[in-house]
N, C-alpha and C positions, 0 to 999 in steps of 0.2 A: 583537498589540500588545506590551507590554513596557515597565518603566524600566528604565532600562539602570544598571548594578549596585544595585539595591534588595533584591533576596538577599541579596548581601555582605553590604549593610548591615546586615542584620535579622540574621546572620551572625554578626555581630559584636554583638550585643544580645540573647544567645537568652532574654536575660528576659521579652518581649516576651511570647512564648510561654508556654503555660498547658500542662501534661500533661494527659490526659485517655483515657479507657478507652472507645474505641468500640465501641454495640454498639447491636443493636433501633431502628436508625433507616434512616429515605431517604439516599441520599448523591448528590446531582450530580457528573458523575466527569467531567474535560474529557476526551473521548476521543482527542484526539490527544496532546495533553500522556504521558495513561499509555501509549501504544502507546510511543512513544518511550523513557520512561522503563523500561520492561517487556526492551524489546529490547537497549537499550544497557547497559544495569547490569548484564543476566546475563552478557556474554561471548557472546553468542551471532555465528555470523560474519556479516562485513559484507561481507567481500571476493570470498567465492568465491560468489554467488548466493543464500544463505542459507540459514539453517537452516530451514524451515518449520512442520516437526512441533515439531520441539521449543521453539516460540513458540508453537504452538497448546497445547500441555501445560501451557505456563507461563500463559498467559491463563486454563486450565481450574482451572489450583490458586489463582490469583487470584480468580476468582470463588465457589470453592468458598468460599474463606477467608473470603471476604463471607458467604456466605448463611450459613454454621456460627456468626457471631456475629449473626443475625439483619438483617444491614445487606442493604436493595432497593438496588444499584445502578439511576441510569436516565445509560444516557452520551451524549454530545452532540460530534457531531462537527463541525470544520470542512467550510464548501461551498466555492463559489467563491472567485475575486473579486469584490470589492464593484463593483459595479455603475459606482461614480463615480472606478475607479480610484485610489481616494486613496493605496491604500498600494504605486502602483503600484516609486517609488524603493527602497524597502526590499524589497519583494520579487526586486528585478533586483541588487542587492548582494549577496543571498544566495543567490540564484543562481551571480553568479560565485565565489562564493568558497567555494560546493562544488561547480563543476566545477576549481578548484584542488585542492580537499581529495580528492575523488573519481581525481584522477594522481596524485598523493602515496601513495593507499593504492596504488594499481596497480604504483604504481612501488615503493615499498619494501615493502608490505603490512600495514602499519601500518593501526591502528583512526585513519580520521579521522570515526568520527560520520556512515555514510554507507547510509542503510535500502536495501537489499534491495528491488528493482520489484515482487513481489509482498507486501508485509509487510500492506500496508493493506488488499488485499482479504484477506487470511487472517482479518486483526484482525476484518473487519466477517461474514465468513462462520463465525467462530467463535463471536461474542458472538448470532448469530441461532440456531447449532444451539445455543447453550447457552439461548436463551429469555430472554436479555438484552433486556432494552427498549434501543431505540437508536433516537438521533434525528440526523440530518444536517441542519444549517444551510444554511440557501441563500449565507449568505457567511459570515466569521467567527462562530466560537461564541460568543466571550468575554462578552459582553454578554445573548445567548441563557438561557447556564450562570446567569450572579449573577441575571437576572430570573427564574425557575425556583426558585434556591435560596432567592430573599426569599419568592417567595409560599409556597412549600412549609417556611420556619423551618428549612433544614436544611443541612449545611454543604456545600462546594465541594471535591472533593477535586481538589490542580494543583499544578503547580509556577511556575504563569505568573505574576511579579510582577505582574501587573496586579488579580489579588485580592486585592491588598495592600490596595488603593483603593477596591475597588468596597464599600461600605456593605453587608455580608451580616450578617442577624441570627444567624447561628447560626457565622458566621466560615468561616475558610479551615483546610484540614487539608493542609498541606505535604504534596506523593506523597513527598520524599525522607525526611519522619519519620513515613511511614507504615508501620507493620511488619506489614503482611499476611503476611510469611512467619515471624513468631513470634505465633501467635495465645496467647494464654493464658486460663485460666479463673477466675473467682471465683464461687465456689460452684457451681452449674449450670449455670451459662452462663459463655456464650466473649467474648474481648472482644479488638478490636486496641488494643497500644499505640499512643499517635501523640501528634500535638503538636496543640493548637488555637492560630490568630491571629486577634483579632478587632480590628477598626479603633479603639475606645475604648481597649484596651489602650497601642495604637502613637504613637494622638493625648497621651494624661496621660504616657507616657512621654519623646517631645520637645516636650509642652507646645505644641500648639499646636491650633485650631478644626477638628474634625473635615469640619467643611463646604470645608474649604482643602485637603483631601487632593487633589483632583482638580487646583488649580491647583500643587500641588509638582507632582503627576505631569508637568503638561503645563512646566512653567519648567524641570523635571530632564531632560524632553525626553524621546520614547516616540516609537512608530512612525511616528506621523501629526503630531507637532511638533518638528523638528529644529531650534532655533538658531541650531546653528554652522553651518549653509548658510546662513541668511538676515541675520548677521550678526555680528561679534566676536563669542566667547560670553561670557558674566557669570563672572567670577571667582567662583565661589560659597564654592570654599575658603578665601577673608579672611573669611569671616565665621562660622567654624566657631571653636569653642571651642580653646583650646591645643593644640596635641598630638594636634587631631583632622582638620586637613583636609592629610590627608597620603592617599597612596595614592589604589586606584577610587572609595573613598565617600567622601573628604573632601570633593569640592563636596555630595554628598547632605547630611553632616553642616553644611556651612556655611549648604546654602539652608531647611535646616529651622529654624536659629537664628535666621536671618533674619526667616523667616514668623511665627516669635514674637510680632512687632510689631503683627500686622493679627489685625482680623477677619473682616475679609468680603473675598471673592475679588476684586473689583474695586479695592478699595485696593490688595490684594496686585500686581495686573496694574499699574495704573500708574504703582505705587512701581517696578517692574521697567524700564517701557520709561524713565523715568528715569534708571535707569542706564547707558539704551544713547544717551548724550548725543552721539555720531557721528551719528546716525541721521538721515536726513530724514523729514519728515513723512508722504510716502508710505509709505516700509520701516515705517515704527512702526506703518500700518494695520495692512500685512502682515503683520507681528509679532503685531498683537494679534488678526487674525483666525485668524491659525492655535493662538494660545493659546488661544482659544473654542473654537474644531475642536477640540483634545485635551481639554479638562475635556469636551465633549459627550460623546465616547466611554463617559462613568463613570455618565452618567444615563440610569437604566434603565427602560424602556421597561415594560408591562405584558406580562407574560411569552404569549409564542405558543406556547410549548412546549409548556403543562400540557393545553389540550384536545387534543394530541398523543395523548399520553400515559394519559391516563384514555379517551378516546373514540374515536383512530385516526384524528381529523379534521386534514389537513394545516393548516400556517399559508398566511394568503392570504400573495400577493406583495406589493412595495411599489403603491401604485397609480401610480404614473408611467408617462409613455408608452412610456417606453427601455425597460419592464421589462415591463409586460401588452401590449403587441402583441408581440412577441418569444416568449412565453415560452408555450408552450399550456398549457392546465389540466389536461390529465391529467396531467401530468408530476412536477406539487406532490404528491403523495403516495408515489408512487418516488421522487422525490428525498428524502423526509423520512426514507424508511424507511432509506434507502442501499441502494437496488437498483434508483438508477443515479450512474454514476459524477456527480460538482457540476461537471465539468468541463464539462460541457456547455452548463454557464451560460455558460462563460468565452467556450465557442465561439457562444455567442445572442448576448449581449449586448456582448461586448467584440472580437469576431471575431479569438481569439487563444485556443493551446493551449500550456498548461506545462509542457513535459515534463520527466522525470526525470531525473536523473546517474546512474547507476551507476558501480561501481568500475571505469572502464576507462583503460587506457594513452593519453592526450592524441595520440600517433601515429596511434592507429586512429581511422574515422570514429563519428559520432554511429551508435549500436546501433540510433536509431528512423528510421532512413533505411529496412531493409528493411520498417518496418511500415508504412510512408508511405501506399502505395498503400491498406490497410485505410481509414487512416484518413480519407482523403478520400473515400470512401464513407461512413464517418459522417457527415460534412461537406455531401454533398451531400443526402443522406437530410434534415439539420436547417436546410440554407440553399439548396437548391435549385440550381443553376447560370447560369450566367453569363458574361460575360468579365471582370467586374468582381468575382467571388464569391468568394472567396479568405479563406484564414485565416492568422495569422502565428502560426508555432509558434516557439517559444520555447526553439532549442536549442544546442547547442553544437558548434564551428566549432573545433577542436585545443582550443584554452584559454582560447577567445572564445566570448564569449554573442554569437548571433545573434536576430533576429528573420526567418525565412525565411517571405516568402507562397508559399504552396501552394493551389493550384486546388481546388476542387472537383470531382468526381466522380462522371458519372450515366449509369445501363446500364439497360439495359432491363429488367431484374430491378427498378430504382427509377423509371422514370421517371416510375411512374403515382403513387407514393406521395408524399404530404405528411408534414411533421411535423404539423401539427394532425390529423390524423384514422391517425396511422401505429398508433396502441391499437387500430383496427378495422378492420385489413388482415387477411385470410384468415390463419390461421398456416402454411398451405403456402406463403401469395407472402413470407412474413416471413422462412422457412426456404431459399428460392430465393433472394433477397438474399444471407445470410449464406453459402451455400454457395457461390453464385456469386464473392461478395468472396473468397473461400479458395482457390478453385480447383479446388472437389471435387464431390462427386455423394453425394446420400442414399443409393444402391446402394453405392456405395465405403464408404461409416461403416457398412452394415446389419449387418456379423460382428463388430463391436467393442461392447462393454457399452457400456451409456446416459454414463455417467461419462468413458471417453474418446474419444469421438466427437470432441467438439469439439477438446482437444488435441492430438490425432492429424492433426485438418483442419490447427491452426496449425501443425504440424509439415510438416505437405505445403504448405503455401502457405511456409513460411520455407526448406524446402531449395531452391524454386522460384528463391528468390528473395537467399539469405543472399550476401553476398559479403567475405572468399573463401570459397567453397563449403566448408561442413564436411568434415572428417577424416571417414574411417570411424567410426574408436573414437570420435568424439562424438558420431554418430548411435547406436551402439550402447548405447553407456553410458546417454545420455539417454534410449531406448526401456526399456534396464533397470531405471531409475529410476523409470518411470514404471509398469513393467508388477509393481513387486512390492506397492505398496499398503500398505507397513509402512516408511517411511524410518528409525524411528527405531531397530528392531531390529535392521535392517540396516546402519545407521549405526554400531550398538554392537559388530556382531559384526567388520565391517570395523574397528577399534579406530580412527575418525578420528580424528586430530590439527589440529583444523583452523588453529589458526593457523602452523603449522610447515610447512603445503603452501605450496609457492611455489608462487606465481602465473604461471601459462601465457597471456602476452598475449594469443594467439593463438586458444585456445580458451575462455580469458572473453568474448571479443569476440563469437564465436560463440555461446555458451549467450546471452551480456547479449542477442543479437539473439532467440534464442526465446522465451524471457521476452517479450522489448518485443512479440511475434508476439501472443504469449498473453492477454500483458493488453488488449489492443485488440480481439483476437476474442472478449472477455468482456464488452468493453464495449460493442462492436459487440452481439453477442448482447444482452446487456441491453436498449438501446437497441430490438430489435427485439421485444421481451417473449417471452424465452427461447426462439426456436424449436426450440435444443438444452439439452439441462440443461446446468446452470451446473456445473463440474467442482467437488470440493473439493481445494484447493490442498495442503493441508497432505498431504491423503493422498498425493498425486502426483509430487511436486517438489520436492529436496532437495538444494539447489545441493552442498555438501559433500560429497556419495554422490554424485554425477556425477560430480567433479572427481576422487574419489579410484578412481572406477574407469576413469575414460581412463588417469588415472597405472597401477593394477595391467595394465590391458592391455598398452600400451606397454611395461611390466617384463618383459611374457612371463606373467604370473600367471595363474589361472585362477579366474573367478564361478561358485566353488562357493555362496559362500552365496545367491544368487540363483534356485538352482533345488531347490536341498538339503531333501527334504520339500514340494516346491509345484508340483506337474506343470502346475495350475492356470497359475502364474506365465509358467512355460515359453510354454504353448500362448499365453499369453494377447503373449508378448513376439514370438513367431515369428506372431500373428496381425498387430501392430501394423508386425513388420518387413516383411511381405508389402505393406501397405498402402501403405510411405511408401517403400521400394527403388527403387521407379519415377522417383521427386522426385529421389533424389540422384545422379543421374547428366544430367540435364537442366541444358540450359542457363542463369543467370537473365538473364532481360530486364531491358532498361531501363525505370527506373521512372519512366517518363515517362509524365505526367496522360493522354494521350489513346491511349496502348499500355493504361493500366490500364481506362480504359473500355473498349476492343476486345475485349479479357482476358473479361471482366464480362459483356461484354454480349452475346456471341455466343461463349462457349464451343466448342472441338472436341472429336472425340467424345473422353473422359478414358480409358485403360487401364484406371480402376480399377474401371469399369464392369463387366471380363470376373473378376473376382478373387474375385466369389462362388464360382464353380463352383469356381477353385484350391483357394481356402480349404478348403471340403467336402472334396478329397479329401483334404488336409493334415492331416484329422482325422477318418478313419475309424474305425468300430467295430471291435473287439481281434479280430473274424472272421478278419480278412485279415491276418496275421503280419506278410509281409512290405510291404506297404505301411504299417504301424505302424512297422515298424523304418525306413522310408524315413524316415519325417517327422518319427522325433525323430532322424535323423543331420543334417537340414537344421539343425534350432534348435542341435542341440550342435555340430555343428561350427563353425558361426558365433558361438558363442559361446565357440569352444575346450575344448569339453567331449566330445573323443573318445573318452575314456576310462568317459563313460557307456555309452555301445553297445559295449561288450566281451562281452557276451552274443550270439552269433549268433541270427536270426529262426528259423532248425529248433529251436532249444532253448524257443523263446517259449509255441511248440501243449504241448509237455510243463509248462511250466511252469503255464501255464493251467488244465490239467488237477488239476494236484495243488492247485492253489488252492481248484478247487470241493470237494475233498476234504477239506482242510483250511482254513478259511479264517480261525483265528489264525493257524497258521504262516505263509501268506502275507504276512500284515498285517507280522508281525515281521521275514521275508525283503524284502520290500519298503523298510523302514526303512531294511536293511542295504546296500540296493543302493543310497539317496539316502544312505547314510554316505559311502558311501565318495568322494561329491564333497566 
């Protein structure tokens, strides 16, 4: 939702506003509002795939800074779309005008306000390890959040104009005059500075009926009441005081003068359509019906949230037909919790998937073409098949929003399964699904840690598939990224610069495609109730340390810090390369619907089948000298690290020797020997 400039305006009146010292209370927090607010105000990068760890740190000193002044966050996130499409206009404007903003950044690398394709699952996998209560809405929050904060008396923390309006007894606490990062104390306890707004203040300050706020909203025009589409708009700035209906808020300031004159909203409404003396009597219905549609928006419902919240019991659905045949019941309690993605509504009931923009070059294709084929495996998992069965995603075409249908998708790993009963399929037949959508085998993931199994699969299914097929160095880089488990160490000691790295089309284009890989085989997974564990992102994936070590490769450089003290690292990056080596040199197929079932559904025997026994010998015990020194020339020289093995294997049996002898001095020689990368 939204009025559109009512910050300004309040901007412009910070009298409005009360100081106030928070601390020892509940606080309703919109949780998309702060993810946004969180990421864009630190500086953190938009362009190069994103910072992750260091968004997961920031969310941790966020929260910390709450509970040290006694403040329970409970946060509330946006789901779908609304079921009745209403906001379907506003959502397709803003659309296009971040796959504008999103070639703008590509092209000169400028911050245009453009989130990162994993930021959102970090956000919601951070606030779960941290023991945040979190609730996901089945469509907008907005109205979820204010009924929650009225029954609970406690405030709204947002930046969204629209809790300007809504009636909160305990008000709105602006995120932008929230100073979480300067906690201060008085006497024993901690307290945030911040601002409080509450609607009595805002009403005796332009004098007019607090019961009217909801018709300003809807005359000033917000998501779901536009106007100036349905006819002339109302001059609002003639009726603004001197010297006030100048600029974005002077019609806000004109039409709150106006409202002066009424007291109840229905004089206010058609003293309005009076104005619109053009109009014929038809358009004035239509006028006034969509005016009703916006003040409904502000009348709040009895809150669904709270037996969430105290009892872990899901909200029902609406009871309509469009809504309970569509939508199975187990599903209402993962979707509450956010573990699983709300998109899936969109794909129930609206038979339509949103995809993201990332920062990419408008030359290059949409980055979710290579995941396509995943996702119509979801698709037919939750709508079954057909020749009619089809979803239209929602993506973009050079600098054109398209709506593209895409088939559905069913193999014999699904055929047997439904969505209503897919919570009580075997978890071997749930984990044969997912692995067969990937392209890989539970023997090929068995020598990789529980953690990257599943990334390691999107990686084998995206070299399968990425076009044009990855560089080397961004297969490398990207496996090194993933294999050291600490990005933001690593991040530090490489001294990134991140907004001074130019942008490489070519291989954004590439990483934007394994990202797009990643988050569809997590959602996929989800979808299936985890047959593999859910990776944590932030430890894994750190667009900036990608980027800047294709760049040092390319230089000729050499990833010392990478292996420097972590043999662990090492083994762990030469196990991960053995796995996916095979992928990139393979052709990709065309991702045509009925190749992707063939794929699926009758797999040939996979290579990666034979690569246990490799594995084993690639890590043999210190016995065998020289096959020790075999297997770490394999990882260093592919990593350019020859100058590790300058020790000959006849030196290695003496060396060993004096260790059991000594076994400080060895710990200290061994340090000496990771210095020297």
């Amino acid at each position: 939702m939204g009025v559109q400039s009512l910050t300004s305006l309040l901007e412009n009146h910070r009298r409005i506003y009360r100081d106030v010292r928070f601390r020892r209370s509940r606080l309703v927090v919109d949780g998309c509002n702060l993810l946004y607010l969180l990421y864009f105000s630190s500086g953190l990068d938009q362009n190069h795939g994103g910072e992750y760890a260091a968004f997961e740190v920031l969310i941790e000193k966020f929260i910390k800074a709450l509970r040290d002044c006694g403040i329970v966050p409970y946060v509330v996130l946006d789901g779908g779309s609304d079921y009745t499409d209403k906001k379907l206009q506003t959502v397709t404007l803003r659309a296009v005008s971040c796959i504008k903003r999103a070639h703008r950044a590509a092209e000169g690398n400028s911050q245009e306000g453009i989130l990162p394709q994993l930021v959102k699952l970090v956000f919601k996998q951070t606030l779960t390890r941290l023991e945040v209560p979190v609730a996901q809405c089945y469509w907008e929050a907005d109205q979820e959040i204010a009924a929650l904060a009225r029954e609970w008396r406690c405030p709204v923390l947002s930046n969204d104009s629209d809790f300007y309006i809504f009636d909160l007894p305990a008000g709105l606490l602006p995120l932008s005059d929230f100073q979480w990062e300067a906690v201060e104390q008085s006497g024993s306890q901690s307290y945030i500075p911040c601002k409080n707004y509450n609607t009595s203040s805002f009403c005796i300050f332009f004098n007019i009926q607090r019961q009217l706020l909801p018709t300003f909203a809807a005359l000033a025009g917000n998501d779901y009441v536009k106007l100036q589409k349905m006819t002339s708009p109302i001059n609002w700035a003639q009726f603004a005081p001197e010297g006030k209906g100048v600029g974005t808020t002077g019609r806000l300031e004109g039409l709150l003068c106006w409202l002066k004159a009424f007291e109840r909203p229905q004089e206010a409404l058609e003293a309005a359509l009076g104005l619109m003396e053009d109009l014929s009597r038809k358009t004035k219905e239509e006028v006034l019906k969509g005016l009703y549609l916006g003040m409904k928006e502000y009348q709040l419902p009895p809150s669904s949230l709270e037996r969430f919240f105290i009892h872990g019991t899901a909200p029902p659905l609406p009871a309509v037909e469009q809504v309970t045949d569509l939508v199975p019941d187990w599903t209402r309690l993962p979707l509450t919790q956010a573990r699983l993605t709300a998109d899936i509504l969109d794909v129930l009931l609206l038979r339509r998937m949103t995809l993201s923009y990332p920062v990419d070059h408008a030359n290059m294709p949409s980055a979710h073409l290579t995941s396509r084929p995943l996702r119509q495996v979801m698709y037919g998992l939750m709508l079954g098949d057909g020749p009619k069965v089809e979803v239209k995603e929602r993506d973009r075409d050079g600098l054109e929003l398209r709506f593209i249908p895409v088939r559905t998708a069913i193999t014999d790993a699904t055929q047997q399964l439904t969505l209503s009963s897919l919570d009580q399929a075997e978890p071997s037949q749930r984990l044969l699904v997912l692995l067969g959508a990937l392209g890989v085998t539970e023997d090929s993931l068995s020598c990789l840690p529980s953690q990257l199994r599943l990334p390691v699969a999107a990686t084998c299914y995206w070299l399968q598939r990425a076009q044009p097929p990855p560089d080397q160095e961004v297969v490398k880089a990207l496996l090194l990224g993933l294999s050291t488990g600490d990005a933001l160490r690593h991040t530090a000691a490489l001294q990134i610069q991140r907004h001074r790295q130019k942008l490489d089309a070519v291989v954004n284009h590439a990483l934007n495609q394994w990202q797009s890989c990643l988050k569809v085989s997590v959602q996929l997974n989800q979808l299936l109730g985890l047959p593999l564990p859910e990776p944590h992102i932030a430890r894994l994936y750190e667009g900036t340390l990608v980027h800047q070590l294709i760049l040092g490769m390319r230089s000729g450089g050499k990833q010392r810090h990478f292996v420097k003290r972590d043999r662990s690292g090492v083994k762990q990056y030469q196990t991960m390369q053995a796995v996916v080596h095979q992928f990139h040199t393979r052709e990709a197929p065309a991702p045509a619907p009925s190749e992707t079932q063939e794929r699926t559904a009758a797999p040939q025997h996979n290579p990666l089948d034979d690569l246990t026994a490799i594995l084993q010998q690639l890590f043999l015990p210190d016995e065998d000298a020289e096959l020790e020194a075999s297997s770490s020339v394999r990882v260093e020289e592919d990593l350019d690290l020859n100058h590790l093995v300058s020790v000959k294997s006849r030196y290695r049996a003496k060396e060993r020797k004096n260790r059991c002898k000594n076994p400080e001095l060895a710990r200290k020689q061994e340090c000496r020997g990771w210095d020297l990368l």
